[in-house]
C-alpha positions in Angstrom: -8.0 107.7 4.2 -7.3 107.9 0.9 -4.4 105.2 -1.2 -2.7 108.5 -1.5 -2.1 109.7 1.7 -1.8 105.9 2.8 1.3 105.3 0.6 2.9 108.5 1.8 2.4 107.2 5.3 4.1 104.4 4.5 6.9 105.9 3.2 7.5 108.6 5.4 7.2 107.2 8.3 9.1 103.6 7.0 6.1 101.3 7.5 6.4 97.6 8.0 3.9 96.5 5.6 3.5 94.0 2.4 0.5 95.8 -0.1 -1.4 93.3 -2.4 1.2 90.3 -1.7 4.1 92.8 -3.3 6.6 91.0 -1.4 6.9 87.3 -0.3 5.8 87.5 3.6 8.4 88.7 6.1 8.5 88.6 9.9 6.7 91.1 11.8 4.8 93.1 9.1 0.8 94.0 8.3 -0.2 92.5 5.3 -3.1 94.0 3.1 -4.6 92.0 0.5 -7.7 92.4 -1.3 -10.4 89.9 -3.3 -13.8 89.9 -4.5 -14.4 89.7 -0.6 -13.3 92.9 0.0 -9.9 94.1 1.8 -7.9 91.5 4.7 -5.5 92.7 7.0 -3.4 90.5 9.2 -0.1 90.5 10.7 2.8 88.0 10.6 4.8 86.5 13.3 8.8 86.1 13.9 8.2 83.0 11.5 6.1 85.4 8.9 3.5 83.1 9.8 0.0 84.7 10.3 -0.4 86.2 13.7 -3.7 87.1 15.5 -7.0 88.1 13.7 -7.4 88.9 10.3 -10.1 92.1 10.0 -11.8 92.3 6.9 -13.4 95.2 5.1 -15.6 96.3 2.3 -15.1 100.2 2.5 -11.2 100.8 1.2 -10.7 104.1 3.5 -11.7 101.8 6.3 -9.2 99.3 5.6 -6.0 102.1 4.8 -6.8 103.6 8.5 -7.1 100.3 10.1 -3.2 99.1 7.8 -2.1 102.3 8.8 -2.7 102.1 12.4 -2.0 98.3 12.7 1.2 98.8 11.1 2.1 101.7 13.7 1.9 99.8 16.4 4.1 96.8 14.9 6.9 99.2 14.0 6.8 100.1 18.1 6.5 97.1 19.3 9.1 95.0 16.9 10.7 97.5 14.7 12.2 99.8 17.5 15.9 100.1 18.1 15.9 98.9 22.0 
C-alpha cells in the first residue's frame, strides 16, 4: 500500500504504532523504522522492549501492509477494552 492510504489507516482506525522512531518506544506498539538496509518492523513488549522477530523489507508497499496488519492484531490483542 501506499504511505498515503497507510497513514489514513493509522489514523482512522487509532493504530498503535511509532513511524521512523517519532516517539520514544511505548509498550505494546509496531515500530517501523527505515535505513540504508531497507524498512524493520518489530513490536514492543509491556516493558517497550523489543518483542518477537523483526521482518525486514526492501519494497516500501510491502512493509506498510505488513505495519498495517502487525499493528491490527496488537490493537486486538492489547489495545481492547476487556
Amino acid at each position: 500500500m501506499e504511505k498515503k492510504k497507510m497513514m489514513q489507516i493509522i489514523d482512522e482506525e487509532k493504530l498503535p504504532v511509532n513511524l521512523f522512531g517519532d516517539h520514544k518506544l511505548q509498550p505494546f506498539e509496531v515500530v517501523l523504522k527505515q535505513d540504508e538496509d531497507g524498512f524493520h518492523i518489530f513490536s514492543t513488549s509491556e516493558k517497550a522492549g523489543i518483542q518477537g522477530v523483526t521482518s525486514n523489507f526492501i519494497n516500501e508497499r510491502e512493509a506498510f501492509d505488513r505495519l498495517v496488519y502487525k499493528a491490527r492484531l496488537m490493537k486486538e490483542n492489547y489495545h481492547q477494552e476487556k
